[in-house]
KOLFI-539407 format. One record per residue (C-alpha): residue in one letter; x, y, z; residue number from 1. Coordinates in Angstrom, 3 decimals, padded with zeros to 6 digits. Each point is the difference from the previous one (the first is absolute). Layout:
N
[pt 'a' [X Y Z] NUM] ...
end
This chain:
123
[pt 'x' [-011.084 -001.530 -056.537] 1] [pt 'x' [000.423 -002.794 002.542] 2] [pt 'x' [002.595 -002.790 -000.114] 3] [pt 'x' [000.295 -003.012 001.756] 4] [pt 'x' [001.724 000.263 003.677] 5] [pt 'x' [002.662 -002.280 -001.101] 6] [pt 'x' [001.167 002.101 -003.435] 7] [pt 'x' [000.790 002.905 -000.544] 8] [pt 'x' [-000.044 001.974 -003.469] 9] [pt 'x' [002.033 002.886 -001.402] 10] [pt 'x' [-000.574 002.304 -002.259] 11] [pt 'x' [003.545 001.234 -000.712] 12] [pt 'x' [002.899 001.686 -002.663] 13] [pt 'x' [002.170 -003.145 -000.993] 14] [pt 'x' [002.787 002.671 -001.111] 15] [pt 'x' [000.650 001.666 003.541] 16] [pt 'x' [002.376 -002.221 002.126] 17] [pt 'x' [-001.841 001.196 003.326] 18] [pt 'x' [-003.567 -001.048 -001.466] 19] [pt 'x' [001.855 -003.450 -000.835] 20] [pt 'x' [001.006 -000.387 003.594] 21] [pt 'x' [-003.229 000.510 001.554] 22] [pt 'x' [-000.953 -003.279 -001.941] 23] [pt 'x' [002.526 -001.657 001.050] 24] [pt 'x' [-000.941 000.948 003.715] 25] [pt 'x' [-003.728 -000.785 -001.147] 26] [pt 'x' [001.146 -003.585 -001.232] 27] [pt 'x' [001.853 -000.642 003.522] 28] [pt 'x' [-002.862 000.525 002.062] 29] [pt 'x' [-002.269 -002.157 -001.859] 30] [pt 'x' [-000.198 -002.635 -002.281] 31] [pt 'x' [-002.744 001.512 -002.615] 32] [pt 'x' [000.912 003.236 -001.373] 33] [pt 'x' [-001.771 001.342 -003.370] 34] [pt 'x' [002.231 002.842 -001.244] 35] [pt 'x' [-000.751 002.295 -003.215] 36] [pt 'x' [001.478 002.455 -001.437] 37] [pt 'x' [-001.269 003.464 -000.265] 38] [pt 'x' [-001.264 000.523 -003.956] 39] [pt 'x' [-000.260 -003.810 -000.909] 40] [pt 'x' [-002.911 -000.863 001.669] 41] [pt 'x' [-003.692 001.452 -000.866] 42] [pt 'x' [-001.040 001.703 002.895] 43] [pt 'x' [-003.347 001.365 000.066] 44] [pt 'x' [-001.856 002.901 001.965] 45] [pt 'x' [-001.717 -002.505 002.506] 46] [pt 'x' [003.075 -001.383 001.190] 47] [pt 'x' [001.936 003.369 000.345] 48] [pt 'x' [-002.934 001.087 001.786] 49] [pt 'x' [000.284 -002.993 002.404] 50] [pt 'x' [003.681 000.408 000.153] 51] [pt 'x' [-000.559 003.364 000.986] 52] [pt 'x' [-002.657 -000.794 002.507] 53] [pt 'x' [002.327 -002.147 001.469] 54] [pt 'x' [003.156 002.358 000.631] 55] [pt 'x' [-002.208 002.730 000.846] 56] [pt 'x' [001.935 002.297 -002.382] 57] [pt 'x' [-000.694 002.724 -002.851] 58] [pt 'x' [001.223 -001.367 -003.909] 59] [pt 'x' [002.154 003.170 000.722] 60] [pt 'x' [001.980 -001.304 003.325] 61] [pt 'x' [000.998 -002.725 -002.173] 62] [pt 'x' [001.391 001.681 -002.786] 63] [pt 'x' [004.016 000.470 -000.905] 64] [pt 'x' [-000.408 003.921 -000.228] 65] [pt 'x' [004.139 000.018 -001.251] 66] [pt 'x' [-001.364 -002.009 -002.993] 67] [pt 'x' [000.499 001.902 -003.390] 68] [pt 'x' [-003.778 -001.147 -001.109] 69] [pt 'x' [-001.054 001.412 003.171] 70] [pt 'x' [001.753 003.066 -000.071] 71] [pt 'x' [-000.742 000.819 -003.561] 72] [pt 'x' [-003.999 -001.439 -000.269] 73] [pt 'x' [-000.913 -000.038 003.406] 74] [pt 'x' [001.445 002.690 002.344] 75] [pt 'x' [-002.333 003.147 000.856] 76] [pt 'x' [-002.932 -001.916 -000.839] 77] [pt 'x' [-003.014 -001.266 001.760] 78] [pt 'x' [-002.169 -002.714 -000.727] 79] [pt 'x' [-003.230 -001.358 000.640] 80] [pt 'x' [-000.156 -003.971 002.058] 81] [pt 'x' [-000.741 -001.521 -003.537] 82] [pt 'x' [003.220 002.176 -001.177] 83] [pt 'x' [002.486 -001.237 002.636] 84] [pt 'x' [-000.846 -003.486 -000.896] 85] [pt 'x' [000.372 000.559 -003.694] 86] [pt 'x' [003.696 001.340 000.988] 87] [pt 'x' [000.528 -002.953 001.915] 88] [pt 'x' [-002.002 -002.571 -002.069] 89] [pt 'x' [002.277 001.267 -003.463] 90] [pt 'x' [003.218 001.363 001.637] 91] [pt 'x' [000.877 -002.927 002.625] 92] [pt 'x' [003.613 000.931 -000.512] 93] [pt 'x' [-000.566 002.978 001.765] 94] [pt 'x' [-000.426 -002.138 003.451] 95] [pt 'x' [002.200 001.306 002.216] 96] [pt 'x' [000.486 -003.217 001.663] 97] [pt 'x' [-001.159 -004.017 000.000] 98] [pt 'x' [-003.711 -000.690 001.337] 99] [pt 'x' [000.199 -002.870 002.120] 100] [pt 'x' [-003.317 -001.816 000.881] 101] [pt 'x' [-000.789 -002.781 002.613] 102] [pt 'x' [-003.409 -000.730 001.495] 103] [pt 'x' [-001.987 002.956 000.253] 104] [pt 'x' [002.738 002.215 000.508] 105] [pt 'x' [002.671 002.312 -002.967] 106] [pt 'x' [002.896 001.711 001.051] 107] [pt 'x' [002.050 002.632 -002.529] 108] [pt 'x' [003.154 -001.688 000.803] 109] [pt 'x' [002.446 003.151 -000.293] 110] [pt 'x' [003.154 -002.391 001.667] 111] [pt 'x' [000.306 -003.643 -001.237] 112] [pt 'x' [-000.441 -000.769 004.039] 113] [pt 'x' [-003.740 001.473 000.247] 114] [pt 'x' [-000.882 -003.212 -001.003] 115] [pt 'x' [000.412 -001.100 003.065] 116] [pt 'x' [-002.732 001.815 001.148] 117] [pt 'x' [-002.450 -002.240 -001.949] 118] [pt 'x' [000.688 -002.505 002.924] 119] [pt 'x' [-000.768 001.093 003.190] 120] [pt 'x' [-003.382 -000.586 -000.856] 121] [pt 'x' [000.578 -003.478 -000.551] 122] [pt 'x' [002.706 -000.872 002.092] 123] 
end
């Protein structure tokens, strides 16, 4: 997934206070920012895969592994590529943190401030 240099869009859980701050950092740095919650936007297996590519992560790095879903459907098994992305694709909520996106580049932003780090490429 690539996004304009100038915008930067977030894929991120509207009910966790830190996930709302690192939009708010996000819409300080620059003037475009596309935000969407995990779970109410279709997401499909091309972009995850893109998304993916782009933090140069496994579906599993990315996962909340304190989540109940996750520890009761999830934990002690293994999946195939196509499997991780179902998990992902159908259990967003299970994102351990926002997925910020600007340019070529995603970060898993862990601390509202890793956002920052979507600007040294462009400063």
């Amino acid at each position: 997934m690539k996004t304009h240099p100038r915008e930067i869009l977030i894929y991120y859980n509207s009910t966790s206070s830190a996930d709302r701050k690192t939009v708010a950092h996000a819409q300080s740095m620059v003037k475009h920012v596309r935000a969407y919650e995990f779970g109410k936007t279709p997401s499909t297996g091309t972009s995850w895969r893109m998304i993916l590519k782009s933090l140069d992560l496994h579906p599993k790095e990315l996962m909340n592994k304190a989540h109940p879903y996750y520890q009761s459907h999830i934990r002690g098994r293994e999946f195939n590529a196509e499997g991780w992305l179902n998990v992902l694709r159908y259990n967003p909520e299970l994102l351990k943190a926002p997925i910020a996106i600007r340019g070529k580049r995603a970060i898993l932003c862990t601390n509202p401030t890793d956002i920052y780090r979507l600007t040294e490429e462009y400063a």
